[in-house]
C-alpha positions in Angstrom: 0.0 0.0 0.0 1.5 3.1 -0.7 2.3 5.8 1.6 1.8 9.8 1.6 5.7 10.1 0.7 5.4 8.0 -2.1 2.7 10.1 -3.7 4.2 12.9 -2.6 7.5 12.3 -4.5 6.0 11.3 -7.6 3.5 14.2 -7.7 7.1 16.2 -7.1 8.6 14.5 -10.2 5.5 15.4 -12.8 5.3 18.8 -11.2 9.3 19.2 -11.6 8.6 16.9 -15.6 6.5 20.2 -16.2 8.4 23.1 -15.0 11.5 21.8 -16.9 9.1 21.8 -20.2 7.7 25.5 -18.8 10.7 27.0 -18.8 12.3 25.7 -22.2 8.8 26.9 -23.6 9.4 30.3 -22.2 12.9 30.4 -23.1 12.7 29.9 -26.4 9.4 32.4 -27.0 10.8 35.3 -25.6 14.0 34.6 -28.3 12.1 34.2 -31.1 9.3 37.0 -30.3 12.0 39.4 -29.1 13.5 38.7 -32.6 10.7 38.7 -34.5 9.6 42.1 -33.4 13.6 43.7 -34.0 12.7 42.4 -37.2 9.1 43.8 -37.4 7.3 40.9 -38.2 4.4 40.1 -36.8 4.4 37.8 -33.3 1.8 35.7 -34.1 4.4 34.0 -36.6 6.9 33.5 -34.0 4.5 31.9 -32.2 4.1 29.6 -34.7 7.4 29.2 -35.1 8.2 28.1 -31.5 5.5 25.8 -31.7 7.1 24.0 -34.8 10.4 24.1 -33.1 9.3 22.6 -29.7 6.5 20.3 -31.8 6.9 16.6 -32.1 7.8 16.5 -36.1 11.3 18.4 -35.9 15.0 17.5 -34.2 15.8 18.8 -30.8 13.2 19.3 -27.3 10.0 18.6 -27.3 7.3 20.1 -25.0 4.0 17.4 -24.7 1.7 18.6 -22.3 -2.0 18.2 -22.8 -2.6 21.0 -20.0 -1.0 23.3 -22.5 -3.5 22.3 -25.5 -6.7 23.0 -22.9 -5.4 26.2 -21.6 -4.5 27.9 -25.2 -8.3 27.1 -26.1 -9.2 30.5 -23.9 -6.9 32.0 -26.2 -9.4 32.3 -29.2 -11.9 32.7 -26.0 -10.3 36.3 -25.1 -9.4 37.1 -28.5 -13.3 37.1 -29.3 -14.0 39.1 -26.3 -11.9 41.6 -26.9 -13.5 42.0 -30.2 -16.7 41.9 -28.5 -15.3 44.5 -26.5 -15.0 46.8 -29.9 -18.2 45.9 -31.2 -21.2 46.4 -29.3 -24.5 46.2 -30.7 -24.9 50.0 -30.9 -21.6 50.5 -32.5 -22.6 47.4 -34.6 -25.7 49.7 -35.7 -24.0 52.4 -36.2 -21.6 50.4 -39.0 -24.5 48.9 -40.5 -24.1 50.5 -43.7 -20.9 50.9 -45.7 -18.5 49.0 -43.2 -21.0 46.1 -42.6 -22.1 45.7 -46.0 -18.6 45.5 -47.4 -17.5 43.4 -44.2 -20.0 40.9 -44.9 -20.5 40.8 -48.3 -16.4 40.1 -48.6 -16.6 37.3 -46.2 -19.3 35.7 -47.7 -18.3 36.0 -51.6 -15.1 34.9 -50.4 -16.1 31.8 -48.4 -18.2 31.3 -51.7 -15.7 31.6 -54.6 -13.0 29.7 -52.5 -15.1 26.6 -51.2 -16.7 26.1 -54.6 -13.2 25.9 -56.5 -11.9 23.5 -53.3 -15.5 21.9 -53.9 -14.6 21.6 -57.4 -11.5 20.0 -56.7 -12.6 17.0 -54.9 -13.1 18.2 -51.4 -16.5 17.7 -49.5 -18.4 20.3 -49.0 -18.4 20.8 -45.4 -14.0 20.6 -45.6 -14.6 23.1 -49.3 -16.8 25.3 -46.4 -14.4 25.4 -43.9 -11.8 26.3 -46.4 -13.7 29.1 -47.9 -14.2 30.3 -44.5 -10.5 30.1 -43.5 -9.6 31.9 -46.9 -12.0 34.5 -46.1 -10.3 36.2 -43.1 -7.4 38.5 -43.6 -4.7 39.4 -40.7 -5.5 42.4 -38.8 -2.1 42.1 -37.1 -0.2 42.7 -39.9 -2.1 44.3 -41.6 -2.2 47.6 -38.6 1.5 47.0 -38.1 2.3 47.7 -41.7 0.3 50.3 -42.4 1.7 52.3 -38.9 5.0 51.8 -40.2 4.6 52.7 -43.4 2.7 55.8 -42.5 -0.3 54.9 -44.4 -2.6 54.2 -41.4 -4.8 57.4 -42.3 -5.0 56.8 -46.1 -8.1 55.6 -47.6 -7.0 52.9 -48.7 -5.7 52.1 -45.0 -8.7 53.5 -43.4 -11.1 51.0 -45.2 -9.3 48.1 -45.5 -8.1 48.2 -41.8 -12.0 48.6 -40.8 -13.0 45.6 -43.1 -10.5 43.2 -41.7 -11.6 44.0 -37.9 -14.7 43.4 -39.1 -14.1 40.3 -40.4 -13.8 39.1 -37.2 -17.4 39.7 -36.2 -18.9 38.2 -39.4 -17.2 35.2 -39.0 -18.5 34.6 -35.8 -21.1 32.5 -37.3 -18.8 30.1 -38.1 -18.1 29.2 -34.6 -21.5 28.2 -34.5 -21.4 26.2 -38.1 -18.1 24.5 -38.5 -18.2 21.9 -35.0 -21.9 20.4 -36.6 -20.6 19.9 -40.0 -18.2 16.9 -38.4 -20.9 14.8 -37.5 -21.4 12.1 -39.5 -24.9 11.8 -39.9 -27.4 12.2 -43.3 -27.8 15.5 -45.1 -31.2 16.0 -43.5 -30.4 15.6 -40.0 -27.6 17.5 -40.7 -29.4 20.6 -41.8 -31.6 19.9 -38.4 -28.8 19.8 -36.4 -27.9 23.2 -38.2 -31.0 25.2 -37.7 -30.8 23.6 -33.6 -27.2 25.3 -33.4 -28.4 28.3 -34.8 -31.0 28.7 -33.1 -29.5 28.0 -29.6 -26.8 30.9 -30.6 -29.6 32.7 -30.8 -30.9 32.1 -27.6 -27.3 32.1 -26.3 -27.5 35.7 -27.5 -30.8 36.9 -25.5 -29.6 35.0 -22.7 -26.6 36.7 -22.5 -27.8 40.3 -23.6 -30.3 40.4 -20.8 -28.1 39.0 -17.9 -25.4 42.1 -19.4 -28.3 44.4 -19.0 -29.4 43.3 -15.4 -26.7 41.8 -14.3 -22.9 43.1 -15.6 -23.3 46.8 -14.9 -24.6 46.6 -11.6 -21.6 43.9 -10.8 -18.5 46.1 -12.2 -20.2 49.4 -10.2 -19.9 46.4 -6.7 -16.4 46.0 -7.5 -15.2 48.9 -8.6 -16.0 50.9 -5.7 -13.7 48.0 -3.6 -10.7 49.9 -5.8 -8.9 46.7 -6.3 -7.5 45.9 -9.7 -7.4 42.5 -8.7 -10.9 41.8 -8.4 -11.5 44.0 -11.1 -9.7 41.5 -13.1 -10.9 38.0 -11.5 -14.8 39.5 -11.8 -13.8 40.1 -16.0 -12.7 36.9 -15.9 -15.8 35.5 -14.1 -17.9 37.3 -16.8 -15.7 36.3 -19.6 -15.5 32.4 -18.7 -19.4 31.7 -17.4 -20.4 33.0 -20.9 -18.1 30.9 -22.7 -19.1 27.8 -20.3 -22.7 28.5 -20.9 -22.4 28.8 -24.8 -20.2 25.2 -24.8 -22.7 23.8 -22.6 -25.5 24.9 -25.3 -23.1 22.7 -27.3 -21.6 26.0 -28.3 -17.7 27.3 -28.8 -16.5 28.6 -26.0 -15.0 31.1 -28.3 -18.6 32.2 -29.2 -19.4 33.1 -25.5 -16.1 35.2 -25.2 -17.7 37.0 -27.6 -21.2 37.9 -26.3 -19.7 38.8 -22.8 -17.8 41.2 -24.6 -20.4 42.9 -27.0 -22.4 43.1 -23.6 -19.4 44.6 -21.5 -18.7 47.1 -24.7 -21.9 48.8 -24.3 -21.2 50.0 -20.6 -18.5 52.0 -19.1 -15.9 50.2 -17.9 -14.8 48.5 -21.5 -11.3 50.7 -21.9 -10.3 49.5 -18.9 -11.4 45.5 -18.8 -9.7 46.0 -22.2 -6.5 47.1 -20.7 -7.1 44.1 -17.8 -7.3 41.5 -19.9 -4.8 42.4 -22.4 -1.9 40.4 -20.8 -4.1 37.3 -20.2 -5.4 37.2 -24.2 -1.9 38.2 -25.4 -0.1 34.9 -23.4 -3.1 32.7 -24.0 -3.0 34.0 -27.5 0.3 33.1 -27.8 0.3 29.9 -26.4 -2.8 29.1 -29.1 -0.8 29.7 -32.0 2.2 27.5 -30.4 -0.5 25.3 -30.1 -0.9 25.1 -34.2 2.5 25.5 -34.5 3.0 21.9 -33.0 0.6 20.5 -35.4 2.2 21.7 -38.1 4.6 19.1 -39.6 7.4 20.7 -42.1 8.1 17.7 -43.9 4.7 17.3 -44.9 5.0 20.2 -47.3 6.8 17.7 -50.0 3.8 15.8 -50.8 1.4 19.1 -50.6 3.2 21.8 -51.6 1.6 22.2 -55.4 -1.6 22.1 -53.1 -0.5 24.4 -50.6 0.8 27.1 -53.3 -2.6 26.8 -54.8 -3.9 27.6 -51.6 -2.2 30.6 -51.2 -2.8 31.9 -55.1 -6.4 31.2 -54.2 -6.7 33.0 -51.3 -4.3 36.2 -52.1 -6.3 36.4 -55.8 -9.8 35.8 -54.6 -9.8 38.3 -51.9 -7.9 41.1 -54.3 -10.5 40.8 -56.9 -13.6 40.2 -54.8 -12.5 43.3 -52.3 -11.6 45.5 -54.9 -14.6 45.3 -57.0 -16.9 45.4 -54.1 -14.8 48.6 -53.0 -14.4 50.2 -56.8 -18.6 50.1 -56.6 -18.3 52.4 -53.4 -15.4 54.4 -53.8 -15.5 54.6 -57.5 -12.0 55.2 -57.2 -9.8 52.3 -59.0 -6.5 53.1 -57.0 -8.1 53.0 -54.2 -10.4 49.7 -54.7 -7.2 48.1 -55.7 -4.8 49.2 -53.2 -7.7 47.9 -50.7 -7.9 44.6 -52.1 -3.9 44.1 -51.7 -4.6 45.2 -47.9 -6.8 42.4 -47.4 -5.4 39.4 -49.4 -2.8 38.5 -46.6 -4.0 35.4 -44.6 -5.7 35.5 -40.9 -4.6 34.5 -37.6 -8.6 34.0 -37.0 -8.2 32.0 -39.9 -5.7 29.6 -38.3 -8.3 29.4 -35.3 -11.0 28.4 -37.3 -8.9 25.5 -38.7 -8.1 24.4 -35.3 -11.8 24.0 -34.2 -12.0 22.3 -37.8 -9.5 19.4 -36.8 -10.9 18.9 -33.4 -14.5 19.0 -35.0 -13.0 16.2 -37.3 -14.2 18.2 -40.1 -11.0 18.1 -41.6 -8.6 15.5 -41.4 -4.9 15.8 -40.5 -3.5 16.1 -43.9 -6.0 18.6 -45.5 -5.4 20.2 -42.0 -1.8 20.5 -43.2 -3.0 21.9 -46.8 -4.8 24.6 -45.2 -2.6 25.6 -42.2 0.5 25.7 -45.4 -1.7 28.1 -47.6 -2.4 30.2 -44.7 1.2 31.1 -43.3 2.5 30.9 -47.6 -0.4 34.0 -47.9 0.9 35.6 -44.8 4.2 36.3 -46.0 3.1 37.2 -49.2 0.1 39.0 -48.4 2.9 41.0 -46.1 4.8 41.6 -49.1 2.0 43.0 -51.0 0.9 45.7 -48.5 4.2 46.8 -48.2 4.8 47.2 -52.1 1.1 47.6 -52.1 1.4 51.3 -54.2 4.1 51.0 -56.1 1.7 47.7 -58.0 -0.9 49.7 -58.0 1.0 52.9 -60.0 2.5 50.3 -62.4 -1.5 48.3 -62.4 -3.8 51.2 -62.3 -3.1 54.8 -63.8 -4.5 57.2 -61.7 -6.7 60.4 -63.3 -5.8 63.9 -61.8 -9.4 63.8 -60.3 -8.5 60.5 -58.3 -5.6 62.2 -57.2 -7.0 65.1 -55.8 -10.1 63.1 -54.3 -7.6 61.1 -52.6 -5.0 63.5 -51.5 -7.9 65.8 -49.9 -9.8 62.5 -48.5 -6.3 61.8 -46.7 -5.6 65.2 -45.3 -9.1 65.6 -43.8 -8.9 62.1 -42.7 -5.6 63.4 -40.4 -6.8 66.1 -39.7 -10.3 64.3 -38.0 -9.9 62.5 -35.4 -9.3 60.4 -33.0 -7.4 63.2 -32.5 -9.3 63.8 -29.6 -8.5 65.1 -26.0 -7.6 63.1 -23.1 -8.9 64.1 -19.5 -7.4 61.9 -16.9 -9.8 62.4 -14.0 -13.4 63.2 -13.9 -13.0 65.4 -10.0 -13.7 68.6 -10.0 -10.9 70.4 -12.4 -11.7 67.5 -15.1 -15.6 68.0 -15.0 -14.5 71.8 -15.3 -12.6 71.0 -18.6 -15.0 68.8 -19.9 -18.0 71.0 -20.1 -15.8 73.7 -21.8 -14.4 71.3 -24.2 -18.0 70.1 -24.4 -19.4 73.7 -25.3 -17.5 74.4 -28.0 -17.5 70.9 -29.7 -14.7 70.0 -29.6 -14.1 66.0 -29.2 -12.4 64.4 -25.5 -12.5 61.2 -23.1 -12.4 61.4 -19.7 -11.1 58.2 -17.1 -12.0 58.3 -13.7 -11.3 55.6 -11.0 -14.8 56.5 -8.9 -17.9 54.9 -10.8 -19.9 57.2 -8.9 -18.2 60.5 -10.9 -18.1 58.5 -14.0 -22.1 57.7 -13.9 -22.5 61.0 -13.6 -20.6 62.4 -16.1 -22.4 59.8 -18.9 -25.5 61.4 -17.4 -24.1 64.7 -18.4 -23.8 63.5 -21.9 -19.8 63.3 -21.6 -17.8 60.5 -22.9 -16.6 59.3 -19.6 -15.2 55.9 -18.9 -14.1 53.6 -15.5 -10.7 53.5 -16.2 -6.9 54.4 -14.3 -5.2 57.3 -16.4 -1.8 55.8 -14.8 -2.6 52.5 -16.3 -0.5 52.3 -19.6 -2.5 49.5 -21.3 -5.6 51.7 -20.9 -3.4 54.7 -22.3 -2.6 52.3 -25.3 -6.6 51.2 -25.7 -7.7 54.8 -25.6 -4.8 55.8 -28.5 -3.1 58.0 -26.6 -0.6 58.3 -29.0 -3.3 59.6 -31.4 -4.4 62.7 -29.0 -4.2 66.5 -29.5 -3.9 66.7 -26.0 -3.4 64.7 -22.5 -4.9 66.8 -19.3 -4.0 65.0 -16.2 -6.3 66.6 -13.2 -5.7 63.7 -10.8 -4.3 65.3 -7.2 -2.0 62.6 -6.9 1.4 64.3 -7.5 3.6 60.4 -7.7 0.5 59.6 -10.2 0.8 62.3 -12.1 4.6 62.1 -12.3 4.6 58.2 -13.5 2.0 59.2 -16.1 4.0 61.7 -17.8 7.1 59.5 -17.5 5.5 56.9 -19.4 4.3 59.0 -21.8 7.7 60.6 -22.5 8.5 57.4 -23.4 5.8 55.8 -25.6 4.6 59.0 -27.1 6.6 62.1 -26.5 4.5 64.3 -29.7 1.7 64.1 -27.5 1.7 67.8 -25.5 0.2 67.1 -21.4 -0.5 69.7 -18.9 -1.7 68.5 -15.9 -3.1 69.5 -12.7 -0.7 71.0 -9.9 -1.6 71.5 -5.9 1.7 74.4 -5.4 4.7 75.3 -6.8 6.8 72.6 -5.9 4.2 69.4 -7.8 4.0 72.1 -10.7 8.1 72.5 -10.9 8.3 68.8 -10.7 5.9 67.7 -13.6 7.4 70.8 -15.9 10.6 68.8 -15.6 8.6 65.4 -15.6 7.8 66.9 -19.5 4.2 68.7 -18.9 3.7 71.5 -20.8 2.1 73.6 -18.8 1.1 73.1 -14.8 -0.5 75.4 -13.2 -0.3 75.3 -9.2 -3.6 75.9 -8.1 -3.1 77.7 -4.7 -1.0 80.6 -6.4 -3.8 80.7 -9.6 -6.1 81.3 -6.7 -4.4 83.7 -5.4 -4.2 85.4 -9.2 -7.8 85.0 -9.9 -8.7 87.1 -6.4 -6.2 89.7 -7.3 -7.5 90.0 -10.7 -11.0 90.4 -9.3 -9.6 92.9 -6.8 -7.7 95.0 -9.5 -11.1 94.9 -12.2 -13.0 96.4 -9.4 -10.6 99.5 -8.8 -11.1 99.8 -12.8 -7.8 98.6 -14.0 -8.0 97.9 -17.7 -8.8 94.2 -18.7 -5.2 94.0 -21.0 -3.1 95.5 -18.1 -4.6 92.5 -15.7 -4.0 90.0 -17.9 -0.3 91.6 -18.6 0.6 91.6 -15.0 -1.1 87.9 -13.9 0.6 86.8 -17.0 4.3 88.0 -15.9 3.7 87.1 -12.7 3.4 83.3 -14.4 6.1 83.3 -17.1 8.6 85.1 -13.8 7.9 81.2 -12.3 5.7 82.8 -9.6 8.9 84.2 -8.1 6.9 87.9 -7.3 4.5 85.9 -5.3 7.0 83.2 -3.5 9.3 86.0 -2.7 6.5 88.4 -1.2 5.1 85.1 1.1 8.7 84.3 1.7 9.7 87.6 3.2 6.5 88.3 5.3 7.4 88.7 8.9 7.0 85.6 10.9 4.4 85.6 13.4 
């Protein structure tokens, strides 16, 4: 009979079997990644790249761990929230028009055109569906990087095609729904049943989730944000995030397909910047670990006996998506550069592609070598479809010659497109100074966000009509989801002076074009954050003091421009008439 030590040691051994496989996992990410990204390519390719080096079809280590299989499913899981997160139903609504019908109708001509040629070819038509569907999406990661670093992020062409990829995302939810039915093996009537019974359970799935957001999710994130932990701010997202994705699969459901609901439902209240910024670092490792996850299925030498296939596969889905995306554009636009320029945007291959493959092989709707085909043609049209977007208008000059008209239609779309924005204000803090701002800013129109860590101030600023939002202004991946880098102007109004100071740090760093002023309690906090790298800081106890004098001087009829000449040389002398005067007084 064996004894407490003996289970002890050998629960010690597997534990210690693990960590070893942990840490050369680890190791070997960060070195790719961190190389990959000195490189500017996209992660999600290292990824896949550490997962074909630590897989078990190439020389050297290999990591085998089913844990590791289970716990990158809730990769695809966040990466649909977050999604859901951008794409509530009101903001659906409001895209219903020239985004949503070019979103969808791309997607679905492209799942079309692609699974009838693969149809045509000899596949069956639920493995020709799922490859239409996985030639469909495009790579929204690559396709964002590029464009940033090639300055072409406020182009037309950029503009569109980057909103039709994202929105790729959300038409293919369906998907999620169709693709795990088709691999039962049952008759072509009773399949179609089976069908309608999934869709209709989404739907219900959809109510059943939209209702307990409205009753439920709002009054739950006020409880815990008043507590002002970030840690149960972050175990109640997860909470949300995983009961919707547990209640979907046991609908018979993705779990993916839940992530996504909880987030449409947590998108529509005002706390979504910062659960974005929360669960940021869980999607991005689980994220990771997911496409490790294909990376290990992936065998290279494999590619022998299916490359002529594979290279199809990639012609099929880079020329399908160029023509289908920029006709459908040319019939908006009217404008031929541009149609064309958009179609090369979107011909790269999808990460969400690579996930819908996944469910695919687990569904057993595809079987390991057509797996192989598919997963090939994919990563063959992500390096080419990168190629193309960066060469994307020097093709299109040589392809397409562009009238004088088109030129200026462009060149003035582009400037007011820069010129628009997103180039809104930040307020950091919704107290007393930031409502101040905000109704100014408000009255004459012009465009701001406020973050606030008190849901009491933010509810009542969304009362007031503002744009307010739960959120920590010191938090930097809630500066990166609001675009910081992207504002006219950062206004930090928090009273906390080491806040303040860390917030301008970082910004120095990640974004040092944005100009910040920012909120000051005396002379000493305001002569701190001017070195920190704020613009201007006011301190408030001297402006005080200014604003009385001024009062004091307009009432003995001093002229307004000789006020304003004195308060002003009193600021650009640093103060130093008033310090000196309340240095010197007698003491008492």
């Amino acid at each position: 009979m064996p004894c407490m030590g003996d289970k002890y040691y050998s629960g010690t051994k597997i534990i210690m079997e693990h960590l070893a496989q942990i840490l050369l996992l680890l190791a070997v990410a960060i070195g790719i990644v961190v190389t990959f990204q000195r490189l500017h390519i996209p992660t999600s390719l290292g990824y896949l790249l550490v997962g074909v080096v630590l897989g078990p079809f190439t020389m050297g280590p290999v990591v085998s761990m089913p844990e590791l299989h289970t716990l990158a499913e809730f990769g695809v899981v966040f990466l649909l929230f977050t999604i859901g997160l951008n794409y509530s139903i009101p903001e659906l609504n409001a895209l219903r028009n020239q985004i949503l019908g070019l979103g969808t109708g791309q997607v679905a001509l492209t799942t079309l055109v692609a699974g009838t040629v693969v149809w045509l070819a000899g596949l069956p038509v639920p493995a020709a569906f799922v490859f239409g569907a996985v030639f469909a999406q495009s790579s929204t990661t690559i396709i964002s990087s590029l464009l940033t670093e090639q300055g072409e992020e406020n182009s037309r062409h950029g503009r569109l095609g980057l909103a039709m990829s994202v929105f790729q995302d959300v038409t293919a939810v369906p998907f999620l729904v169709i693709i795990p039915v088709l691999g039962m093996s049952v008759a072509a009537d009773v399949l179609t049943t089976t069908l309608v019974w999934a869709l209709a359970k989404a739907v219900f799935a959809f109510v059943l989730v939209f209702f307990a957001g409205r009753w439920l999710l709002r009054p739950l994130f006020h409880l815990v944000s008043r507590s002002t932990s970030q840690e149960t701010f972050t175990l109640a997202i997860l909470l949300v995030a995983l009961l919707s994705a547990w209640t979907t699969n046991s609908l018979g459901l993705s779990l993916a397909f839940g992530g996504f609901l909880a987030g449409m439902m947590l998108g529509e209240t005002e706390f979504r910047h910062q659960v974005e910024s929360s669960v940021s670092p869980f999607r991005d490792v689980l994220l990771g670990l997911f496409f490790i996850g294909i990376g290990m299925r992936f065998d290279p030498a494999s590619i022998l006996p299916i490359w002529e296939w594979a290279l199809l596969g990639a012609l099929l889905i880079l020329l399908s998506k160029i023509l289908i995306v920029a006709l459908m554009v040319h019939r908006v636009t009217a404008d031929k550069h541009v149609a064309w320029r958009t179609g090369l945007m979107l011909s790269v291959g999808g990460e969400f592609g690579l996930a819908l493959i996944a469910i695919a092989l687990d569904s057993a709707v595809l079987d390991i070598q057509l797996g192989q085909v598919a997963i090939t043609s994919v990563l063959l049209s992500m390096v080419a479809g990168a190629l193309l977007i960066r060469f994307n208008g020097p093709i299109v000059n040589r392809l397409v010659k562009k009238t004088g008209a088109e030129a200026g239609a462009e060149a003035e779309s582009s400037e007011g497109l820069k010129d628009t924005p997103e180039q809104q204000v930040v307020i950091g803090g919704y107290g007393r100074v930031g409502h101040t701002i905000a109704v100014l800013l408000h009255s004459r129109g012009i465009p701001f966000v406020a973050v606030d860590t008190d849901p009491l101030r933010v509810a009542q600023g969304r009362a007031d009509g503002h744009q307010v939002f739960f959120g920590d202004i010191t938090d930097p991946g809630l500066l990166a989801v609001l675009h910081v880098e992207r504002a006219s102007l950062l206004v930090i109004t928090i009273d906390r002076d080491e806040a303040a100071l860390s917030t301008l740090s970082y910004l120095r760093r990640a974004c040092p074009q944005v100009p910040v002023i920012a909120r000051a309690r005396d002379l000493e906090s305001s002569t701190r954050l001017l070195n920190a790298g704020a613009i201007h800081a006011y301190p408030e106890t001297i402006e005080a003091s200014l604003r009385l004098g001024a009062s004091a001087l307009q009432m003995l009829n001093i002229s307004n421009d000789e006020i304003d000449e004195m308060v002003q040389g009193v600021r650009d002398w640093g103060y130093r008439p008033v310090m000196e005067k309340d240095t010197n007084k007698p003491q008492e």
